[in-house]
VOGU-3710 file (C-alpha; in Angstrom, 3 decimals, decimal comma):
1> xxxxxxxxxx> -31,789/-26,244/-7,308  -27,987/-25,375/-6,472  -25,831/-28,475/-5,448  -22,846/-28,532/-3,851  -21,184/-31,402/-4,703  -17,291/-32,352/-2,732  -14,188/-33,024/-4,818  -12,012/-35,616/-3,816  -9,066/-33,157/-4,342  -10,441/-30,671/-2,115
11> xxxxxxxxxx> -12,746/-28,261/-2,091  -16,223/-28,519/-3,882  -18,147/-27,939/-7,211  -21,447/-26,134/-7,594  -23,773/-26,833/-10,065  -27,800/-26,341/-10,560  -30,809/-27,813/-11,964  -34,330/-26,508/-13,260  -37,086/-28,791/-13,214  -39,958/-27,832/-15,024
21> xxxxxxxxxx> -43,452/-29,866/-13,820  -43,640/-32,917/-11,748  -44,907/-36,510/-12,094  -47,183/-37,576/-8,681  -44,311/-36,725/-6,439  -41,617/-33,987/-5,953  -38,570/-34,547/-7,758  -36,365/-34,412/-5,164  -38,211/-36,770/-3,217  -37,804/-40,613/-3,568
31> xxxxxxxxxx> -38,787/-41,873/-6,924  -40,116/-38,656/-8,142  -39,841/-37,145/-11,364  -39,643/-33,864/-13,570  -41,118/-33,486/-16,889  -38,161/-31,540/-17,875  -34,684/-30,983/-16,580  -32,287/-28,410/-17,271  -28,552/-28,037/-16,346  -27,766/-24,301/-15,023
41> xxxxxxxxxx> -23,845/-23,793/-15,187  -23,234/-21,242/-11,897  -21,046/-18,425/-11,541  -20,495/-17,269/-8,350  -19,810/-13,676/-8,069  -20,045/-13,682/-3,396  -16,952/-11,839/-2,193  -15,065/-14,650/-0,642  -14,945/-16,292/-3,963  -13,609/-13,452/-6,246
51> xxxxxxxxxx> -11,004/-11,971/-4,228  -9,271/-15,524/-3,603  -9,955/-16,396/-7,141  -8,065/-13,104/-7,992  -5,272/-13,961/-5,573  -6,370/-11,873/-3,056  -6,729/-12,363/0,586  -10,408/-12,807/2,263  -9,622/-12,373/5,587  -8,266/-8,654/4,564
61> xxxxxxxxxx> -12,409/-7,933/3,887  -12,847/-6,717/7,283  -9,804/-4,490/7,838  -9,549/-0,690/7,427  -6,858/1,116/5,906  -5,894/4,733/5,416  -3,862/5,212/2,254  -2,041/8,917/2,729  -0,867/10,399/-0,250  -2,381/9,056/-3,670
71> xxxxxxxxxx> 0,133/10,328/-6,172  2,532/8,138/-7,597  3,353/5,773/-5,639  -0,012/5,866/-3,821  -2,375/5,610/-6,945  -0,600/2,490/-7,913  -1,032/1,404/-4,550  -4,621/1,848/-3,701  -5,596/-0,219/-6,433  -2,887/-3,181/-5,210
81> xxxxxxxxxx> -4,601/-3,040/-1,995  -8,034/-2,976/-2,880  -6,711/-6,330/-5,322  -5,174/-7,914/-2,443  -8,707/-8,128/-0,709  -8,408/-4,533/1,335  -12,618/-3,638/1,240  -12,378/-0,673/3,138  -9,871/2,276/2,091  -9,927/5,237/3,277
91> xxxxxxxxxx> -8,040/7,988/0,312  -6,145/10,887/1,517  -4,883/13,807/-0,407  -5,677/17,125/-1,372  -3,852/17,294/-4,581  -6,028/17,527/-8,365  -4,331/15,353/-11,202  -2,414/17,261/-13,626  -1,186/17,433/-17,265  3,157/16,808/-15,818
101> xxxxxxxxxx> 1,236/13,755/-13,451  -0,111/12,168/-16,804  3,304/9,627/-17,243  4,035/8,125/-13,875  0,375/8,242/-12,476  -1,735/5,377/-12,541  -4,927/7,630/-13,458  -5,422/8,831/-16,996  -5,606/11,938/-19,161  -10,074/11,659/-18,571
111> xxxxxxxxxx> -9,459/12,431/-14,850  -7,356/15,861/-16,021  -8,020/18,726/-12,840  -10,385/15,994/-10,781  -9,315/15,190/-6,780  -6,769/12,620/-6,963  -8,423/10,381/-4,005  -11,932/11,225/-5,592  -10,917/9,345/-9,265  -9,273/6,788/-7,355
121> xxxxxxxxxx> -12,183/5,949/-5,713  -14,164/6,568/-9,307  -12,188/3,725/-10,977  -11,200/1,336/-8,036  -15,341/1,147/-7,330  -16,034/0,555/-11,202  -13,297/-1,824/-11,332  -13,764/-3,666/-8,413  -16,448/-5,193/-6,594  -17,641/-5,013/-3,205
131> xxxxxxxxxx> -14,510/-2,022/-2,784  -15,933/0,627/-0,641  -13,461/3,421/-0,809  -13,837/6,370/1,121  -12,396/10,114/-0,601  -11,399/12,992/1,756  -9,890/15,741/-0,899  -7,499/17,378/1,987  -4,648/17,725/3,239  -4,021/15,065/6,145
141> xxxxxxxxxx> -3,266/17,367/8,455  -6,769/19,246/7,918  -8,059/15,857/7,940  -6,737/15,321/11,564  -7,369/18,937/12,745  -11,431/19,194/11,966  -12,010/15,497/12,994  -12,782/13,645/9,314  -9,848/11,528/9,856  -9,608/9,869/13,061
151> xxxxxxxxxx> -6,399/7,512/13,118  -7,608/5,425/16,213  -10,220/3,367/13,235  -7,851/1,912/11,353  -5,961/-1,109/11,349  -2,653/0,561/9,250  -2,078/3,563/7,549  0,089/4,019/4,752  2,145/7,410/3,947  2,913/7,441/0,328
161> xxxxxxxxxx> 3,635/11,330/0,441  7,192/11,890/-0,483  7,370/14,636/2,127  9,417/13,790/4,943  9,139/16,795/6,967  5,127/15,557/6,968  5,806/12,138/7,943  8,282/12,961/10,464  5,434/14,794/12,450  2,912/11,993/11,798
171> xxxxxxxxxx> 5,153/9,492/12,879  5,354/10,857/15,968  2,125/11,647/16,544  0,651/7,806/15,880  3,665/6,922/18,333  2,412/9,348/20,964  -1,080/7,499/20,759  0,680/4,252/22,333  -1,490/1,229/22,445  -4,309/3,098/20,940
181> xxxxxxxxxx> -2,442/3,764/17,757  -2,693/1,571/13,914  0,695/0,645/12,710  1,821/2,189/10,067  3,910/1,799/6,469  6,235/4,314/5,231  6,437/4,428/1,099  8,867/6,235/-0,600  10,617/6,546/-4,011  14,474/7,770/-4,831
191> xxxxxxxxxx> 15,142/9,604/-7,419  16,071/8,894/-11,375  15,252/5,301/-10,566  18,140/3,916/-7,866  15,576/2,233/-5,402  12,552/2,573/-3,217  11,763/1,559/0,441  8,944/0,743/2,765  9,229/0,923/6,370  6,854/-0,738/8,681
201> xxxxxxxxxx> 6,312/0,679/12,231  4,364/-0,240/15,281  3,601/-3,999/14,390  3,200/-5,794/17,821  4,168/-2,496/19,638  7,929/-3,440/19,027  10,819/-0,701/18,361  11,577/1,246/15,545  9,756/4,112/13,801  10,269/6,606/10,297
211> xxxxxxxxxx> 11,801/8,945/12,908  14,727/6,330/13,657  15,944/6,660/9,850  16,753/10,620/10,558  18,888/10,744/13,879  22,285/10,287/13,600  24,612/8,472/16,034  25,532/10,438/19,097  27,870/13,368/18,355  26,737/13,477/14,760
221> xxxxxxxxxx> 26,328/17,412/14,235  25,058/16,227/10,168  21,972/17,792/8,297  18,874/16,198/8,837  19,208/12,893/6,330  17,604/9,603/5,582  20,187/6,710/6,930  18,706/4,292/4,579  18,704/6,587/1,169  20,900/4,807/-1,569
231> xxxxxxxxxx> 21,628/8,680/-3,018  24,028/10,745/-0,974  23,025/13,438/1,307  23,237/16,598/0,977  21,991/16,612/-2,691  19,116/18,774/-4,650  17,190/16,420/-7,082  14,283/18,546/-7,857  13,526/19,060/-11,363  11,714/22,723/-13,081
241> xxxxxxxxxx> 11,544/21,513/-16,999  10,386/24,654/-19,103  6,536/25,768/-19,021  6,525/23,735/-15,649  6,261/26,480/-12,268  6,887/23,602/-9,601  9,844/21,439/-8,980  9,319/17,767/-9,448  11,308/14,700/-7,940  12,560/12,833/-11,600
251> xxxxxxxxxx> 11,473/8,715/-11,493  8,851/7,128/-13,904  5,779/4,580/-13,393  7,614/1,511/-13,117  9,580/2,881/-10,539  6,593/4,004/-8,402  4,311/0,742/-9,402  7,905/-1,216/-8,465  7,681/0,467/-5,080  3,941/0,358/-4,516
261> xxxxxxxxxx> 4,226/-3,592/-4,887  7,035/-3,705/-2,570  4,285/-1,781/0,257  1,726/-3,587/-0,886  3,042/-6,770/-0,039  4,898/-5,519/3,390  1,107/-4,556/3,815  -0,611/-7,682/3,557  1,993/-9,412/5,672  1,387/-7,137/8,672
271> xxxxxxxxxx> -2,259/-7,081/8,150  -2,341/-11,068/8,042  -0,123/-11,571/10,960  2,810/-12,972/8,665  5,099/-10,021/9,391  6,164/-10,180/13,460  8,751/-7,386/13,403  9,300/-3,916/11,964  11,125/-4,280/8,782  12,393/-2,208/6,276
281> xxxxxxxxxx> 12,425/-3,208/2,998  14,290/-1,855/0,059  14,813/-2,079/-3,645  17,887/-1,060/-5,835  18,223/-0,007/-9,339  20,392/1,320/-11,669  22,422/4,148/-10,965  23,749/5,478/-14,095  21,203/7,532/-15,201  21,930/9,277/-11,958
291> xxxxxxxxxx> 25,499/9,641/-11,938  25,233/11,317/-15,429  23,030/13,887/-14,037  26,182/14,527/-11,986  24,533/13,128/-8,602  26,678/10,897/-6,188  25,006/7,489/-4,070  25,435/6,498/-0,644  27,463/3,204/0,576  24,120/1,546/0,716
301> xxxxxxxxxx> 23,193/1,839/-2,698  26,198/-0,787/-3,445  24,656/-3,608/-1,085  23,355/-6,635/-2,625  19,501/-7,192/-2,344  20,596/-10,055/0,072  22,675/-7,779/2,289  19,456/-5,096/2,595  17,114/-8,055/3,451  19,603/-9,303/6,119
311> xxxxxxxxxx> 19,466/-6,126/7,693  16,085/-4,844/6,975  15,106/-5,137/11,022  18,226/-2,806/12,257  16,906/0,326/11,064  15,794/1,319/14,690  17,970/4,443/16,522  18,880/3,603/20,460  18,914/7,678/20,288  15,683/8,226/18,960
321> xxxxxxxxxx> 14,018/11,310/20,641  10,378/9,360/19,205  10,005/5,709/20,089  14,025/5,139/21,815  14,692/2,095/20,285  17,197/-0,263/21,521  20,145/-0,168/20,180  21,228/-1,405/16,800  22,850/-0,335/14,000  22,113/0,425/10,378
331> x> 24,767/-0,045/7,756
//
């Protein structure tokens, strides 16, 4: 027998009895007895319990969200997500985790040449109950183009990709989709550890989108650049260190699991209905490491944290050739 019993404080305790024989009449009838009783302690292990007794959010159970990009940044923030109460995640990327990922990823040296969305979805289900996470080991825009990603079933997607030139196009093609669109969160990391950012877009169909970031005020001839970027444009920060054939953005794990929180939260809020606008948030870090690599920062990067916050909704371009925001203007 499992009894639920109210608290005067709120909320209620459970505990549970097993009665073992019975006198003329039931026990739980009145004046009936038990030849023996035994106290069961109970530990409840239903969903709505665990992820609000982890801190998480139960009404997030139901949602479905498309994580894009599950390096970095992105490993660290599939598993915040699925924490936070997100059930259903859909993993995107067709990258394999290798021996240079080892430091900054949140995966480990066991999951050496596996799918990076498949030993997410390994650990987060072992980890994790009642997770279902969903692996698609491609590229997004194969994903798009042979119909096992369809963007119209979720509820917001997340680009953690670090490719802008990617983004850009996906930005505009969720914007295109009008009404029928998800909103979607923008992740991204700066280099040698001067800040991160996370851009929401679409959230109650107001202005503002990742394109917004990239045009420059009218009779601005400039390079394509990111408004918002605390390092100055026109700067190469890719890395080749010796026995390594690719170029690599240089930032460590706290940096990426600093920005992951900062999307994971922006996430939750939009999801939950707290966040009514489009904001973009940012955080700053130090910049010496990259001035003595002989790199320069942008105006922005001198801001206070209270300055970015004040500002974080005036992102959106009145000149924007995507979603032609009204006009405001970005420091």
């Amino acid at each position: 027998i499992i009894v639920k019993l109210p608290r005067p404080s709120g909320g209620a305790s459970l505990f549970g009895l097993r009665y073992e024989g019975q006198g003329q009449m039931h026990p739980l009838r009145d004046k009936g007895t038990a030849k023996i009783l035994t106290p069961i302690n109970i530990h409840r292990l239903d969903r709505g319990y665990l992820v609000g007794r982890g801190g998480g959010t139960p009404t997030l159970g139901n949602k479905q969200l498309l994580l894009v990009g599950c390096g970095a940044v992105g490993g660290h923030l599939a598993f915040e997500l699925a924490r936070a109460g997100i059930l259903n995640l859909t993993l995107v990327d067709n990258d394999s985790l290798e021996m240079e990922n080892m430091c900054r990823h949140v995966r480990g040296f066991r999951y050496l040449g596996k799918s990076k969305p498949e030993s997410l979805k390994e650990e987060i289900e072992a980890q994790l109950p009642y997770v279902r996470v969903r692996a698609v080991p491609k590229k997004i825009e194969v994903a798009l183009a042979d119909g096992a990603i369809d963007l119209r079933a979720y509820d917001l997607v997340v680009f953690a990709l670090g490719d802008p030139t990617v983004e850009l196009s996906l930005n505009e093609r969720i914007h295109a989709m009008g009404g029928d669109g998800p909103m979607a969160l923008f992740a991204w990391l700066e280099p040698l550890g001067i800040g991160g950012h996370a851009l929401l877009v679409g959230n109650n169909r107001q202005g503002g989108c990742f394109e917004c970031l990239y045009t420059q005020p009218e009779g601005d001839d400039g390079h394509l650049a990111n408004r918002a970027a605390f390092a100055a444009s026109g700067q190469t920060f890719g890395r080749a260190l010796s026995g390594c054939g690719s170029l690599h953005t240089p930032y460590g794990s706290i940096d990426a699991a600093r920005t992951a929180n900062l999307a994971a939260r922006l996430a939750i809020d939009a999801l939950t209905g707290k966040e009514e606008g489009n904001p973009l948030l940012s955080w700053g870090g130090e910049a010496a490491a990259l001035r003595e690599a002989g790199f320069r920062t942008s105006p922005l990067h001198g801001m206070s944290g209270h300055a970015l916050h004040r500002y974080r909704y005036n992102s959106p371009a009145s000149n924007c050739k995507v979603c032609k925001s009204r006009d405001v203007s970005y420091p």
